[in-house]
C-alpha positions as CSV (number, residue, x, y, z in Angstrom):
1,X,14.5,-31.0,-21.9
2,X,12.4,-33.9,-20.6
3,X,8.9,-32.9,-19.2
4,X,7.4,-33.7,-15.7
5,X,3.8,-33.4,-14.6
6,X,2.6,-32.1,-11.1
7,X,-1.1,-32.1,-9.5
8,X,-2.2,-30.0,-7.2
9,X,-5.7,-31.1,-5.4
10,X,-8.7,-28.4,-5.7
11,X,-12.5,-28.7,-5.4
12,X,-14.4,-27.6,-8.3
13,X,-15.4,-23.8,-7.0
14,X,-11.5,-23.1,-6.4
15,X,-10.8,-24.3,-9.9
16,X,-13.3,-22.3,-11.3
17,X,-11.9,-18.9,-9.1
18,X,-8.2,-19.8,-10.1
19,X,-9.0,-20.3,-14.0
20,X,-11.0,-16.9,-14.5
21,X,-13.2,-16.4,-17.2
22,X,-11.9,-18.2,-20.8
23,X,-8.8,-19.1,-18.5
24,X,-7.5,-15.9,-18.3
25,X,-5.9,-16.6,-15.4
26,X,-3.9,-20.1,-15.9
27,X,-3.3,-18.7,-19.3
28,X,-0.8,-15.8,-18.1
29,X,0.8,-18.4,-15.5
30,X,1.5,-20.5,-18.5
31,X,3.1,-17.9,-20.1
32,X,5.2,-16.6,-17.7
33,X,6.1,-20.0,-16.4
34,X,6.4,-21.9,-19.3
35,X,4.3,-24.8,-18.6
36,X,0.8,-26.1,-19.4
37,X,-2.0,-26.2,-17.2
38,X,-5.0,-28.1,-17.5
39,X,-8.3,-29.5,-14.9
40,X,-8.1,-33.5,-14.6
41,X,-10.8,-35.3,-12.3
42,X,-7.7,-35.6,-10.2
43,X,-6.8,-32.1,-9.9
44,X,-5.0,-29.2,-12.0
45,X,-2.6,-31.0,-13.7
46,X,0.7,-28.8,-14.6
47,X,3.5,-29.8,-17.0
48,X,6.8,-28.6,-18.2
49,X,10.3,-28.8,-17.2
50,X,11.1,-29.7,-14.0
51,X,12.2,-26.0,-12.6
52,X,8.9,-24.7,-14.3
53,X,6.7,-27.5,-13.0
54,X,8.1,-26.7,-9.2
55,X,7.6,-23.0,-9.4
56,X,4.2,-23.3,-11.0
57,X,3.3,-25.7,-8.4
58,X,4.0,-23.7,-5.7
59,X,2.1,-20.8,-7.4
60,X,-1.2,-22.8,-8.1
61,X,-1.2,-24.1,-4.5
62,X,-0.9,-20.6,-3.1
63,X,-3.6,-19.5,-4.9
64,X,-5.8,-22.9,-4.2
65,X,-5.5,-21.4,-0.9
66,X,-6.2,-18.0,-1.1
67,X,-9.6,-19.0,-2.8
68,X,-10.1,-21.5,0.0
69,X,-10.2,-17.8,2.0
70,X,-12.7,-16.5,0.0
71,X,-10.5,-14.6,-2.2
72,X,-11.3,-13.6,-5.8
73,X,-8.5,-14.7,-8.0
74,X,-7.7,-11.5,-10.3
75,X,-4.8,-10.2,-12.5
76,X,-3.2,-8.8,-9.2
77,X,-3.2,-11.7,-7.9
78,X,-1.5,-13.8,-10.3
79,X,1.1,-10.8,-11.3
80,X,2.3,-10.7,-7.5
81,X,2.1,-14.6,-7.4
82,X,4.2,-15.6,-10.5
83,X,6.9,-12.8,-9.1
84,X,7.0,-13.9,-5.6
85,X,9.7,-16.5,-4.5
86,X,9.2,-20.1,-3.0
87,X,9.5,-18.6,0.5
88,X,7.1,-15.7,0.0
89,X,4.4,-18.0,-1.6
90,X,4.8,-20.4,1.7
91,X,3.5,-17.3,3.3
92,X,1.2,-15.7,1.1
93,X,-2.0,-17.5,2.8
94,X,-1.0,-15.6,6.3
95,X,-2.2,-12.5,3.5
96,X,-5.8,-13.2,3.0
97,X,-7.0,-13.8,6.9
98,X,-6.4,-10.1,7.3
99,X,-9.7,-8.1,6.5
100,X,-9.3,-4.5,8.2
101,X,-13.1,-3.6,7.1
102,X,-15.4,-3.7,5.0
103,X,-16.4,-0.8,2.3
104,X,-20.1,0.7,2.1
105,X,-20.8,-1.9,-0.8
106,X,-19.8,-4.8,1.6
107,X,-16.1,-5.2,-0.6
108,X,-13.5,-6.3,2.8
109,X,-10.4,-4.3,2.3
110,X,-7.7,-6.3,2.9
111,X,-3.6,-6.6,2.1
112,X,-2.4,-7.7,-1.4
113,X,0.9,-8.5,-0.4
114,X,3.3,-9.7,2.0
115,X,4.6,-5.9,2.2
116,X,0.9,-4.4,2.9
117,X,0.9,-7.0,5.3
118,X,3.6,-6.3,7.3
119,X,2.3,-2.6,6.8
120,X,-0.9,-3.0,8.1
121,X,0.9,-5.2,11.3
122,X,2.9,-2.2,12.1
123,X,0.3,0.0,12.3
124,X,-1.3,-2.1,15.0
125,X,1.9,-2.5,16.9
126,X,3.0,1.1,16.8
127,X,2.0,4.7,17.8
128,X,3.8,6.3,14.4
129,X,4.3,4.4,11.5
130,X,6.5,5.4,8.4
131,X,5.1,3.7,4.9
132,X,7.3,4.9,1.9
133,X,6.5,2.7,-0.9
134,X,6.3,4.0,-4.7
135,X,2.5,5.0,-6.6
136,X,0.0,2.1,-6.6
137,X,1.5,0.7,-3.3
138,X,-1.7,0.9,-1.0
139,X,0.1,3.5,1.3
140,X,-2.5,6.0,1.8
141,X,-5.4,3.6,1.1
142,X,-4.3,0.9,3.5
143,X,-3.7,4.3,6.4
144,X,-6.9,5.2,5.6
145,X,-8.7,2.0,6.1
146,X,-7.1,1.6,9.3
147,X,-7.4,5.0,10.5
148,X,-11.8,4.3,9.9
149,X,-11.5,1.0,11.8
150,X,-9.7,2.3,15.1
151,X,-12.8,5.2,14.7
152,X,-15.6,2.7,14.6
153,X,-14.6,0.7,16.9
154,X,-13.7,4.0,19.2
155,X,-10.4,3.4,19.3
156,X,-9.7,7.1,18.4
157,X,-12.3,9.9,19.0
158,X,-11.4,11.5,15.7
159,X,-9.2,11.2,12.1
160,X,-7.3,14.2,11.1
161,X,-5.9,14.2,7.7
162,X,-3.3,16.5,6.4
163,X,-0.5,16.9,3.8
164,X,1.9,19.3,3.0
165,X,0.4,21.6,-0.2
166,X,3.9,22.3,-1.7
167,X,1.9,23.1,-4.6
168,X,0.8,25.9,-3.2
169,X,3.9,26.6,-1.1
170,X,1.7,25.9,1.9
171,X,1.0,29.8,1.0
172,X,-3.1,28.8,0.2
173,X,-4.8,32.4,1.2
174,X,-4.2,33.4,-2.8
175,X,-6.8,30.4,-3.6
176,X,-10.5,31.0,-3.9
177,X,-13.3,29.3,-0.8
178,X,-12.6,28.7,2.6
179,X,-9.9,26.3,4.0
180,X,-11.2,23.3,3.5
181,X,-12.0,24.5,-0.5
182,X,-8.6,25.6,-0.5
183,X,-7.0,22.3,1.0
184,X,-9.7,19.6,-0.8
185,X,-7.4,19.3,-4.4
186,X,-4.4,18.1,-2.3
187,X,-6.3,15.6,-0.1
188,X,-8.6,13.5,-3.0
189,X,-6.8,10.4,-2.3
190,X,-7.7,10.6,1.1
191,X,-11.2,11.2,0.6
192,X,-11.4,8.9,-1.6
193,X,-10.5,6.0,0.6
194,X,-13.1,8.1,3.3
195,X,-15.8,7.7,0.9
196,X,-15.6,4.3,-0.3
197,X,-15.3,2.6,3.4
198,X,-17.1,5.1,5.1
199,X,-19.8,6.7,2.4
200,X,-20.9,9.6,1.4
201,X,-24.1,10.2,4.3
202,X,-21.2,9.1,7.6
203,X,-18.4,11.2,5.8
204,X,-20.8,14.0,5.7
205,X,-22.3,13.4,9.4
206,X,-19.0,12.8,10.9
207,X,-17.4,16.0,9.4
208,X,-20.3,18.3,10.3
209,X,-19.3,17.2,14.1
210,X,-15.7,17.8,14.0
211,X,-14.9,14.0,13.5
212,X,-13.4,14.0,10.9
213,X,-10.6,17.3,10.0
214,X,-9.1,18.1,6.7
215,X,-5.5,20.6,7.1
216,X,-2.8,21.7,5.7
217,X,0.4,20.5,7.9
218,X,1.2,24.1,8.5
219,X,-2.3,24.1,10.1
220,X,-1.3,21.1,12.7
221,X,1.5,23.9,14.5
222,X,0.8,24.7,18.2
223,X,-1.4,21.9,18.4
224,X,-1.4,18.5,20.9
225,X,-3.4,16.1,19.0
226,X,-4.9,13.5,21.5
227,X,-7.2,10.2,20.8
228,X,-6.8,11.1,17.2
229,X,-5.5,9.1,14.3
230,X,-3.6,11.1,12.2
231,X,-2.9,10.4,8.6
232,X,0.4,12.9,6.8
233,X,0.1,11.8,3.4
234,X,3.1,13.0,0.6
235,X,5.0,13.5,3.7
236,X,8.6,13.3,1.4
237,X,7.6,17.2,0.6
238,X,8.2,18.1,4.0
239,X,10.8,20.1,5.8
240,X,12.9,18.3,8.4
241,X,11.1,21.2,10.4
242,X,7.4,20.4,9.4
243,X,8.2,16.8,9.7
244,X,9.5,18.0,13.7
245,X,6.5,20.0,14.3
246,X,4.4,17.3,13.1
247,X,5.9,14.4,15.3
248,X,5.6,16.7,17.9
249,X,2.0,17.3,18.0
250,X,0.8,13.3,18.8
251,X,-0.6,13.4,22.2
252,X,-1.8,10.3,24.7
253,X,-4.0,7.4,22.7
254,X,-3.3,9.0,19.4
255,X,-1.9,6.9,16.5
256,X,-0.3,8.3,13.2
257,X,0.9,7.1,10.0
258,X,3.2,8.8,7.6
259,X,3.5,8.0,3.9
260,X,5.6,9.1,0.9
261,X,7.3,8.4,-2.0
262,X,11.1,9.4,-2.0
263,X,11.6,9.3,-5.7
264,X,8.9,12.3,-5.5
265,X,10.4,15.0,-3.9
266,X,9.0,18.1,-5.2
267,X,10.7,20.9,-3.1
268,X,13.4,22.1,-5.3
269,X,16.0,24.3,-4.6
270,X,18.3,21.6,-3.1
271,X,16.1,21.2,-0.3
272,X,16.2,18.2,2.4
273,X,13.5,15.9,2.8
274,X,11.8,15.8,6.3
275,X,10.8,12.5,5.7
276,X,14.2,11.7,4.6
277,X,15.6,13.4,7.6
278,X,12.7,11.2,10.2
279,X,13.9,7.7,8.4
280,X,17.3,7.9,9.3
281,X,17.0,9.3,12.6
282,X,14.1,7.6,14.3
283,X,15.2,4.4,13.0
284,X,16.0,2.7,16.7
285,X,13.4,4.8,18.4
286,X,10.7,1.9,19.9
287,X,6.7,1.9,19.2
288,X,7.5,3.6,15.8
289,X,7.8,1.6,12.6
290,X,9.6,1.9,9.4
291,X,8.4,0.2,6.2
292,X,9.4,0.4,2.7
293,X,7.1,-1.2,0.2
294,X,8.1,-1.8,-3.3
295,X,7.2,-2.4,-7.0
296,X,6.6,-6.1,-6.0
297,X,4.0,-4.6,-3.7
298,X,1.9,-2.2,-6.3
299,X,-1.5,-3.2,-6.9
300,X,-2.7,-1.1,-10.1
301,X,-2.4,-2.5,-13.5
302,X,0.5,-4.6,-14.1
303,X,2.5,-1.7,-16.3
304,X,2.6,0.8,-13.6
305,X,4.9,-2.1,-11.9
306,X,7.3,-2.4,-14.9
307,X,6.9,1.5,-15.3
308,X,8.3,2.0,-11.9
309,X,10.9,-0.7,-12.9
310,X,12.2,1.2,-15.9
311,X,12.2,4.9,-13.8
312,X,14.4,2.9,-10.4
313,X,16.6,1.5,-13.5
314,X,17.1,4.6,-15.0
315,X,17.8,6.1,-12.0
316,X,20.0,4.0,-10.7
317,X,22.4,4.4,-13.8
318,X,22.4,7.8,-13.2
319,X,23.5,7.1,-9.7
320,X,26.5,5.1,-10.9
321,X,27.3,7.9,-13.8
322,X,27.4,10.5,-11.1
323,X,29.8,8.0,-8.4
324,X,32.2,7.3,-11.2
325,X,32.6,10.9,-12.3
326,X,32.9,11.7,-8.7
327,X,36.3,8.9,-8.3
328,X,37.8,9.9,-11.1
């Protein structure tokens, strides 16, 4: 096949952010693009076949301009790049003008992808959001950093995180310590994102006035929750009931955000989902968005994306095995 050469323009600090150290970077876009890359005085010079040199084009030039932004070019990056289409990269800048806040070390916390965008958008324009999105998706983490930024900015008086401990049957009096000792196993990922934006001295401080709550969804019954941000994280292991109940607690300048995973159901017995139940019939109701994030939007390392991959294959298959035997 005959070769063609693009160049894409770049000033020397956004060649040396897109390269990464010993090239990592260009190396894995020659790779998955099959094309070369190299630095010329008159730009990044990219050959290959025609169809590669185009899609390789548009990926260096969306990454030109996300270090333009201040961005550091990693792994992540490149992955969600190189998968993206020629539309999605025309938009991909729109990504990196987002910061939601910074961490205690000073890191801004920001989307990753067009998805997490959109996420992060919805929260802003809606009382309730639903984010369903597989593992590694920034569900809880993106919630979380939102939830800290409408409290410092006073927004919201409090956050009150909760989750349904399925694990426990919601049934936690058996377990050893107080309520919050009992509850703390099941809510790590949330504290997690509190104590990397917020740190460890505010998360304490904020707690010891009430600021911040930690609860079991059975917990959140009877209540009206008002000037609160309110995070349900794992929500698919809800009841439609609990899911009810919880909807039903969101008082006047509150704002709440639900996430799960659908593929992780863990109620057994044939149960329903809540948040299965909540998608399909709040789907026209206005201020409340639904999202659903996917593997293109997962942000760990690049095999829990093809790992995800393989499990929706599989189960898809298994989908089709069931439909046939059903029409026979």
């Amino acid at each position: 096949m005959p070769q063609t050469e693009r160049i894409v323009k770049a000033d020397n600090n956004a060649i040396s952010n897109i390269f990464g150290q010993f090239d990592e970077n260009i190396t894995k876009i020659e790779k998955e693009l099959s094309v070369k890359i190299v630095n010329r005085s008159e730009g990044i010079k990219i050959v290959g076949e025609e169809e590669n040199c185009i899609k390789a084009e548009a990926v260096v030039e969306a990454l030109v301009e996300a270090a333009s932004k201040g961005e550091t070019i990693s792994s992540q990056n490149i992955n969600y790049m190189v998968n993206s289409t020629g539309s999605e990269l025309k938009e991909v800048g729109t990504i990196y003008d987002d910061c939601i806040c910074l961490t205690i070390n000073g890191r801004p916390v920001k989307p990753k992808t067009l998805g997490q965008k959109k996420y992060v958008d919805m929260i802003r324009n809606n009382t309730i959001t639903f984010g369903i999105g597989p593992a590694g998706t920034g569900k809880t983490y993106l919630a979380m950093a939102m939830a800290i930024t409408a409290f410092k900015n006073n927004e919201v008086n409090r956050i009150i995180m909760t989750r349904p401990a399925i694990e426990a049957g919601e049934k936690l009096g058996f377990l050893p310590g107080d309520l919050q000792q009992k509850v703390d196993p099941y809510l790590r990922p949330l504290y997690d994102a509190l104590f990397e934006i917020m740190g460890a001295d505010a998360y304490a401080r904020n707690m010891e006035r009430g600021l911040l709550e930690v609860a079991p969804l059975a917990y959140m019954r009877g209540r009206t929750l008002d000037n609160a941000f309110i995070v349900l994280d794992e929500a698919q292991n809800t009841t439609p009931e609990q899911m009810k109940m919880f909807l039903t607690r969101i008082g006047y300048g509150s704002k709440a955000v639900v996430t799960g995973d659908l593929t992780q159901i863990d109620l057994g017995d044939g149960k329903r989902s809540g948040l299965t139940d909540a998608v399909q019939i709040l789907k026209d109701v206005d201020d409340l968005g639904i999202i659903t994030l996917t593997n293109k939007d997962v942000v760990r390392h690049p095999l829990v994306q093809k790992i995800i991959t393989a499990y929706e294959k599989a189960e898809s298959k298994k989908q089709e095995k069931m439909s046939g035997r059903k029409n026979r």
